[in-house]
C-alpha positions as CSV (number, residue, x, y, z in Angstrom):
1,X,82.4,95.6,118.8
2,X,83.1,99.2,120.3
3,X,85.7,101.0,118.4
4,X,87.5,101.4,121.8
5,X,87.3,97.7,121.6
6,X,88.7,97.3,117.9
7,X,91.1,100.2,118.4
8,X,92.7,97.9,121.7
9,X,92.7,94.3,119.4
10,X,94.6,96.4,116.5
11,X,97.1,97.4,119.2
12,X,97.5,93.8,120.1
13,X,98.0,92.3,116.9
14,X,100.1,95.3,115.6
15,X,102.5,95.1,118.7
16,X,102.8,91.1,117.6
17,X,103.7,92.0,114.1
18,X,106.2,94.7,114.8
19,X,107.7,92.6,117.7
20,X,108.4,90.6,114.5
21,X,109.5,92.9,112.5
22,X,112.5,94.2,115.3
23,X,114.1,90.5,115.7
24,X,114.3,90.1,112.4
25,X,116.8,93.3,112.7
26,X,118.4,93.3,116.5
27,X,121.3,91.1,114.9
28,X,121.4,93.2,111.7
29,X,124.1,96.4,111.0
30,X,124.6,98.3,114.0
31,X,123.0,101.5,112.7
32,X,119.4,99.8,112.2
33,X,120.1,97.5,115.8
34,X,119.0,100.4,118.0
35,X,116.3,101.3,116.1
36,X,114.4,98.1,116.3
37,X,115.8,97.6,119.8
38,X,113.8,100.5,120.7
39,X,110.6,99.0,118.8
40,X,110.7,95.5,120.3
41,X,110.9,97.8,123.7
42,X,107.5,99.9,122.4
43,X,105.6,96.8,120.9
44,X,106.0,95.3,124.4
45,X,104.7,97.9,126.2
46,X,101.6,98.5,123.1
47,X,100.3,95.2,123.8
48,X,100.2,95.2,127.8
49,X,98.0,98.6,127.2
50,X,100.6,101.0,129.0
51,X,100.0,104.1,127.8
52,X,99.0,103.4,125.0
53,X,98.4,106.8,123.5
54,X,102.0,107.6,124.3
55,X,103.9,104.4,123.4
56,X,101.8,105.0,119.5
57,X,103.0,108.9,119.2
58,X,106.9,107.1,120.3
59,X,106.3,104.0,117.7
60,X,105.6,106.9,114.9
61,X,108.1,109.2,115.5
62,X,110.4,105.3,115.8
63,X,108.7,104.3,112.5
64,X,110.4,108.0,111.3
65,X,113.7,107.1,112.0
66,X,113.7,104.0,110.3
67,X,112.1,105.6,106.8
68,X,115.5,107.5,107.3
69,X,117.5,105.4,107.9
70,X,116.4,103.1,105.2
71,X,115.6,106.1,102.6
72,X,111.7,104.9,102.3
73,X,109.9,101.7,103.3
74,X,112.2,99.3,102.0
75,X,109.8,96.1,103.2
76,X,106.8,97.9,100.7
77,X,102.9,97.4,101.6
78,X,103.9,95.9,104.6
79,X,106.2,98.6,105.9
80,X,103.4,101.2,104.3
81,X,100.8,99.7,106.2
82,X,102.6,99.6,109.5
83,X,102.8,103.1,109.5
84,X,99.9,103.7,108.5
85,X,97.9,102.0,111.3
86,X,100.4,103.3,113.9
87,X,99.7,106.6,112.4
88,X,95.7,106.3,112.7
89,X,96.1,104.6,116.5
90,X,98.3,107.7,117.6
91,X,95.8,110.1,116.2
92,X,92.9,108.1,117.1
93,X,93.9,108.6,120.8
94,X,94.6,112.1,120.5
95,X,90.7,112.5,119.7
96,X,88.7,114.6,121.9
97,X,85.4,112.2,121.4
98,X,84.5,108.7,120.4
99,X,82.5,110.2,117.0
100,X,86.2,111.6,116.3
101,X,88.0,108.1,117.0
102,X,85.9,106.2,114.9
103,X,86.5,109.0,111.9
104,X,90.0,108.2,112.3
105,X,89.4,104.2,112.4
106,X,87.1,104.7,110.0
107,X,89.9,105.9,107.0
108,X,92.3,103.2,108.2
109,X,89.5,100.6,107.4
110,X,88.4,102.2,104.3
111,X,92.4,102.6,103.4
112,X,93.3,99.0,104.0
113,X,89.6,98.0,101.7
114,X,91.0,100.2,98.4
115,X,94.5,98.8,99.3
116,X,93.2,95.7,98.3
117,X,91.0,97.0,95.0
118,X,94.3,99.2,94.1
119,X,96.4,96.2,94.1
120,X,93.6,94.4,91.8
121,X,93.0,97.1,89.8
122,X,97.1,97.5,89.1
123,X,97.5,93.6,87.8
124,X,94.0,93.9,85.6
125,X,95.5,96.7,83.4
126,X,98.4,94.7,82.4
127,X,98.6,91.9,79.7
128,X,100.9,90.1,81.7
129,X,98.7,89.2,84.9
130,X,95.7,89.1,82.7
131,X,97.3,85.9,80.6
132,X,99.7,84.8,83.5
133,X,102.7,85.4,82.1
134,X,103.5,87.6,85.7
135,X,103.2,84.7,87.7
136,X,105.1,82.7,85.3
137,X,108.0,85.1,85.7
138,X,107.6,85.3,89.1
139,X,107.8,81.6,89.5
140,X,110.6,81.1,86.7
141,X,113.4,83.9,87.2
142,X,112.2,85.7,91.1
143,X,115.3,85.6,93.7
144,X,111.9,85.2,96.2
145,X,112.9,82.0,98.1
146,X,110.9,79.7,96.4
147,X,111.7,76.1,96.2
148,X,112.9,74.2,93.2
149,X,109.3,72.2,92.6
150,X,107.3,75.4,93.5
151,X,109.3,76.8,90.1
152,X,108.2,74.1,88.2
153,X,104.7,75.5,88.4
154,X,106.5,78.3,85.7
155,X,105.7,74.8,83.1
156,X,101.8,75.3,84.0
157,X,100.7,78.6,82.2
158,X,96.9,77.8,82.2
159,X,97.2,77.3,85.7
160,X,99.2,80.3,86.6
161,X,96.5,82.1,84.4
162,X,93.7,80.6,86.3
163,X,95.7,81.9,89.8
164,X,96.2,85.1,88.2
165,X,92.6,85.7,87.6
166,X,91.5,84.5,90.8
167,X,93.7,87.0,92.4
168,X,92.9,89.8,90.6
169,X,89.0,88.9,91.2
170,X,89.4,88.7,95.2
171,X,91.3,92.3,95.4
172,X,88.9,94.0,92.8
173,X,85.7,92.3,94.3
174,X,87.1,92.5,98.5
175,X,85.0,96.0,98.8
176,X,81.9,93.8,98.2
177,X,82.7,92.0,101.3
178,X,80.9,94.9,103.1
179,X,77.6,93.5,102.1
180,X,77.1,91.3,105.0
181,X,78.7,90.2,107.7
182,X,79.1,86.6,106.6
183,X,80.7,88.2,103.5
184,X,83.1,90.0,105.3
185,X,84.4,87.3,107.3
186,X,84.7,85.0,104.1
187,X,86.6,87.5,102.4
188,X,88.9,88.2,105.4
189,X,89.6,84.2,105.7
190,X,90.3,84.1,101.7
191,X,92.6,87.4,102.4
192,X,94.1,86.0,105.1
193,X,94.6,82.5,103.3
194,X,96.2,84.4,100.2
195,X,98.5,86.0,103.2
196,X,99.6,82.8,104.1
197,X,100.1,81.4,100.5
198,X,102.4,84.3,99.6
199,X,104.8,83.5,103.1
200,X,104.8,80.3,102.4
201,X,105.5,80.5,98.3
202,X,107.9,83.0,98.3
203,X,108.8,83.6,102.1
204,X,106.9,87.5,102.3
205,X,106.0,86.4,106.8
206,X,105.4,90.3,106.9
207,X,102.6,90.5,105.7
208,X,100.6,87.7,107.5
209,X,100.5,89.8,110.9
210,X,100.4,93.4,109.1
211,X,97.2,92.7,107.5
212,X,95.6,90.5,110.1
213,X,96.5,93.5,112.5
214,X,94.1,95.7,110.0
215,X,91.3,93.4,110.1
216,X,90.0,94.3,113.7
217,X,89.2,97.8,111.9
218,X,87.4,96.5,109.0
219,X,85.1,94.3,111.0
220,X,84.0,97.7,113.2
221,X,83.6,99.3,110.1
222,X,80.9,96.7,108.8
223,X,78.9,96.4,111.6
224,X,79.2,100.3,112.1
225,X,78.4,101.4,108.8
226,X,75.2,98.4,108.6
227,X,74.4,97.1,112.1
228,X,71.7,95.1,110.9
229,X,73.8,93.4,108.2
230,X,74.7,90.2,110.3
231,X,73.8,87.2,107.8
């Protein structure tokens, strides 16, 4: 995959997950309406490829006006990583080569990789995700809109510890993923499966498009950095 290529199938899935993003909010207060009124407009034109260089420089200086307006990224990782890769596209297309594009690609893929291990690395240094009793919190007392049998699993500590540690494993490991190929596309379907399990536990649909919308860039990155590394 060119990084032309990977760049264009980021833009794609990004417009998808911010076209998300902006209906969750066109019915909301009227001083956040516009603002994702004129995201759902940008994300539309993003994924039919119209200017594409343009519409990302608008979509940042949009994503701006919203930190404002919200006094920081109120959604977290996902809101982080929004900007972040429409940051890295809008520079990326301001690049006067394709060496200079793929430096730019490059850091988003190597960001989204230690975005993972920091998240890892976070829960292994504390005694509560290391024995479960996060999880058990999470599942007893969170206002996340988890049902009432998922909160039963709060009664299971040695299986909240068991999730706990297999969590903590897949972020601190993903960075291995790099290996191979095959590697790299098993952890992306674990990361994407751990995606899913969070929306559909505690409702978090942001980050299912977010992070799948990164995984173009870590795919070019693989096969970039080892060409030969296809088993």
């Amino acid at each position: 995959m060119s990084v032309e290529a990977a760049i264009r199938l980021t833009e794609i899935l990004l417009s998808i997950a911010l076209i998300q993003q902006s209906l969750e909010h066109i019915f909301g207060l009227p001083d956040e309406r516009g603002h994702y009124l004129v995201r759902l407009f940008l994300a539309a034109l993003l994924i039919s490829g119209i200017q594409s260089q343009w519409v990302c420089v608008a979509l940042f200086v949009n994503a701006l006006f919203i930190l404002k307006r919200f006094q920081g990224p109120y959604n977290g990782g996902s809101d982080l990583l929004s900007l972040l890769m429409i940051f890295c596209l809008s520079l990326a297309h301001m690049m006067p080569s394709s060496l200079w594009q793929e430096y730019v690609f490059g850091y988003l893929a190597l960001q989204v990789t230690f975005s993972y291990f920091k998240s890892g690395w976070s829960k292994v240094i504390q005694r509560d995700w290391r024995s479960g009793r996060a999880l058990e919190d999470v599942f007893a007392f969170s206002a996340y809109p988890a049902s009432e049998v998922i909160r039963t699993w709060a009664a299971w500590p040695r299986l909240l510890c068991a999730m706990s540690w297999a969590v903590i494993l897949f972020e601190l490991l993903f960075p291995l993923a790099f290996i191979t190929r095959s590697a790299l596309i098993a952890g992306l379907t674990i990361a994407l499966s751990f995606h899913v399990a969070n929306f559909y536990l505690f409702g978090f649909n942001r980050f299912v498009w977010v992070w799948v919308a990164a995984f173009p860039s870590l795919l070019w990155l693989q096969a970039r950095l080892n060409p030969l590394a296809w088993i």
